[in-house]
N, C-alpha and C positions, 0 to 999 in steps of 0.2 A: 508451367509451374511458377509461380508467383511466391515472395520471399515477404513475410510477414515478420515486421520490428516492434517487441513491446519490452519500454523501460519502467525504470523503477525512475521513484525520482531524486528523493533525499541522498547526498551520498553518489550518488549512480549520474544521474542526466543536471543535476542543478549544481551552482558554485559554494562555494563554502560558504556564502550569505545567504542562501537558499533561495536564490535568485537563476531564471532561464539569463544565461549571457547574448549577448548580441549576435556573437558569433555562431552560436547554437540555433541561436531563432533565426537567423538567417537562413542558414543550411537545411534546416527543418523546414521551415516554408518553400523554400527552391524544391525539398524531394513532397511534399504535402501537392505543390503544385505539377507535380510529373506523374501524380496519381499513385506512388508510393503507401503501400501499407504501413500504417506507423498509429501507434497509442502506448498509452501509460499505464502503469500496474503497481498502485500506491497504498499505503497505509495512510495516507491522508482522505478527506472527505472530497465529494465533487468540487463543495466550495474552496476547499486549499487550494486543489488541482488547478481552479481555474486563478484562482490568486497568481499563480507564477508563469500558465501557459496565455492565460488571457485569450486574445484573440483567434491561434493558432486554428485554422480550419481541420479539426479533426473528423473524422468520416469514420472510423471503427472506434464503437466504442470503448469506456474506458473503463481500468477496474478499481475502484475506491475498497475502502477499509480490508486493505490484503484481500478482496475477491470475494467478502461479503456481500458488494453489489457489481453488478455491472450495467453502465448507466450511459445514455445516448450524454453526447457531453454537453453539445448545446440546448437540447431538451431538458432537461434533466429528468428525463423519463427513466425508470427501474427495470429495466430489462430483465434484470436476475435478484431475485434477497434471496441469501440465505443466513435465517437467526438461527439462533441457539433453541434445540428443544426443552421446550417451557417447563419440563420439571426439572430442569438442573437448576433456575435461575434463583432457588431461596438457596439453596448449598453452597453457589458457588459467592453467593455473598455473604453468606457465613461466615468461609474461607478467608475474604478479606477480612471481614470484621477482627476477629481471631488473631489477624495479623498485625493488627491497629491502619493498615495500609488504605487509603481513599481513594476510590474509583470513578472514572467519568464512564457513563454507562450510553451507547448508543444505543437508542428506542427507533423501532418503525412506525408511525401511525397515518392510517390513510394514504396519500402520497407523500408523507413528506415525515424525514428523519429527526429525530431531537438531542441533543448531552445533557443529560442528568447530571450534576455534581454540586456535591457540599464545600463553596470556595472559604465557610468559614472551618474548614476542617483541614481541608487540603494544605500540603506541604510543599514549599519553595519550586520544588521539579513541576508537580502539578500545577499550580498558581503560578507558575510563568508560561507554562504551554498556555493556558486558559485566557489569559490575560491578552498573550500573541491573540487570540482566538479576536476577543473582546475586541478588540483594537481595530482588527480588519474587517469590523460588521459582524460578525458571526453571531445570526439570529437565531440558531439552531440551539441556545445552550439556555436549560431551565436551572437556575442557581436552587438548591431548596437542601435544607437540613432533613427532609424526609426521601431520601435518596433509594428506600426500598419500595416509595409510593411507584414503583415503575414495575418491582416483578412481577406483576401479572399481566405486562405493555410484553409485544413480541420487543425481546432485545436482539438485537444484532449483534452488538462486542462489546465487554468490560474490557477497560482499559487502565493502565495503571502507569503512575511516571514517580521513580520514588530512586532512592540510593540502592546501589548493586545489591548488598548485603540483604535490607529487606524485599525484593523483588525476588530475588535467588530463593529465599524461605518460601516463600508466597507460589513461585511459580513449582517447587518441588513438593508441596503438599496437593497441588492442585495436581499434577499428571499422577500421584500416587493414586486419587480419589477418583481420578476422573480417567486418567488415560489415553487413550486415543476416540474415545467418544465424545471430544471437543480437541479444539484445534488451540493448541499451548504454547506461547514462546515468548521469549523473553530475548531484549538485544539491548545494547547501547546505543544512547539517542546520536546521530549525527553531530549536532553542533554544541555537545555540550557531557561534562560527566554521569547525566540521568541515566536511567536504565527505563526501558518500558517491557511492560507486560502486555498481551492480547490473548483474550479468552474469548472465542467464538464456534460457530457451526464447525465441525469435524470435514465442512463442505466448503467452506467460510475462505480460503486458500486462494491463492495468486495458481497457482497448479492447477486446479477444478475449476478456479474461472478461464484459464486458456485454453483448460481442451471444448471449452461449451465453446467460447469465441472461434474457435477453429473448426470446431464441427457445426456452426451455426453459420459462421461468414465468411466461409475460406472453403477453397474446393480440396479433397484427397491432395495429396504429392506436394501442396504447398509449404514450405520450408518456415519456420516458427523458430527467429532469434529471440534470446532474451536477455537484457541486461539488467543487475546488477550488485549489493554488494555486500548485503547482511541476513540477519536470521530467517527475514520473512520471504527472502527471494532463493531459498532453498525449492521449496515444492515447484516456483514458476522453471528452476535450471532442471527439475527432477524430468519434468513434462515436455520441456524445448528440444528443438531440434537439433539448436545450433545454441549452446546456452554461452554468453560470457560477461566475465568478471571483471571488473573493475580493478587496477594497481591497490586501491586503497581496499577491498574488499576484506570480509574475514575469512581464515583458510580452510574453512570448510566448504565454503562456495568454489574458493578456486579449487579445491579439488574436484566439483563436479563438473567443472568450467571446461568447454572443448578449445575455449580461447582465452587470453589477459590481455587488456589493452589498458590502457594509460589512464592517469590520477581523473577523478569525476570534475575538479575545477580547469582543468583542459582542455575539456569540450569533447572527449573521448569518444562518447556515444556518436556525438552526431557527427564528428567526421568520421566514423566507423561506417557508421551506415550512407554517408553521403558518396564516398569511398566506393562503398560494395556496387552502388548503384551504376556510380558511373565508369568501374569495371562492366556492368554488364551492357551499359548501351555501348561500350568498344569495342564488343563482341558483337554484338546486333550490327554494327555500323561492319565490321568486317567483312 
């Protein structure tokens, strides 16, 4: 029986700079090198992902946009998409419109992902995510005022980064229309007062991408941790074996949390898990 570790990262595995610490990457690399199952479960893109873990030798894949894809990390081969069925995609941007709210929309095409977004429309929350984007390379993002020339592109996620108030409107008209026939949630951004929205696959979930990863690369009886500490790591704690929370987490998570360990700029996850590990070779050694 083999103990599989997957984090979240914003909030949960990174520092309040949104930065991997030293100390984390150390300890991560010592359990990466003892053959330790370990990967990430992010509402960030492969490319984010790789912005902060950089070199780290990952061998189980990883799951980008909350479990839209799952994706070899060094390859960047697509293991799993799951879009949105393609007749919601004029409604649900209706929805926005309606709302006055601006969307960065993630498209599939061929192999390779794109962000549709109108930065001369987009508001301070958006056009500073975007901007981050811009800065660190981010080749993936097509600037254009015709931001619907996409619904008929398979989309993967709408996404939205706007003030609580209109995000709350936006995301409560949308599960009235929609439901649970798309995958809806809205949270406060980590490092800052934004809110974000994610509208995607009903399949599109941190949750439905761990049980494929575990029924694809993990044998029966293996043990499935999951760390960490907002709305979108609800479904991955729903799924895990062993789910746990973060100090700073919201209390809906710790309620389904079998455990709480300590603030995310701490290094909490990966002495948690470095911890677990080397509890068990002192059993082996005994």
């Amino acid at each position: 029986m083999a103990k599989i570790f997957v984090t979240d990262l914003d909030g949960t595995l990174l520092t309040r700079e949104a930065t991997l610490s030293e100390t984390s990457r150390r300890l991560i690399m010592d359990l990466l090198d003892r053959g330790v199952h370990f990967t990430v479960a992010s509402a960030r893109s492969l490319d984010a992902i790789r912005l902060v873990l950089k070199d780290l030798p990952l061998r189980v894949p990883v799951i980008e946009f909350n479990g839209a894809y799952i994706s070899d990390y060094h390859s960047g081969e697509k293991l799993l998409i799951q879009s949105i069925p393609g007749q919601f995609n004029e409604e649900i941007f209706k929805v926005f419109q309606r709302h006055g709210v601006q969307m960065a929309v993630t498209t599939h095409e061929g192999d390779l992902d794109y962000l549709t977004v109108d930065t001369k429309k987009a508001g301070p929350c958006l056009m500073n995510w975007i901007n981050f984007r811009k800065s660190h390379g981010d080749g993936r993002i097509i600037d254009t005022p015709q931001v619907d020339r996409v619904l008929g592109q398979r989309i993967v996620v709408f996404n939205a980064i706007d003030e609580a108030k209109r995000i709350g409107k936006l995301h409560d008209e949308l599960v009235e229309i929609f439901g649970s026939r798309l995958e809806i949630h809205q949270m406060k951004g980590t490092y800052d007062d934004c809110y974000w929205l994610n509208v995607a696959s009903p399949l599109g979930t941190k949750g439905h991408a761990l049980k494929i990863l575990k029924e694809e690369f993990f044998n029966p009886g293996d043990v499935l941790y999951a760390f960490g500490d907002n709305e979108n790591d609800v479904a991955m704690f729903e799924v895990a074996d062993y789910p746990v929370a973060l100090k700073n987490s919201i209390p809906r998570l710790k309620s389904l949390a079998t455990e709480e360990i300590g603030y995310h700029y701490t290094d909490s996850v990966a002495r948690y898990i470095w911890e677990a590990m080397e509890g068990d070779d002192d059993q082996k050694n005994r």
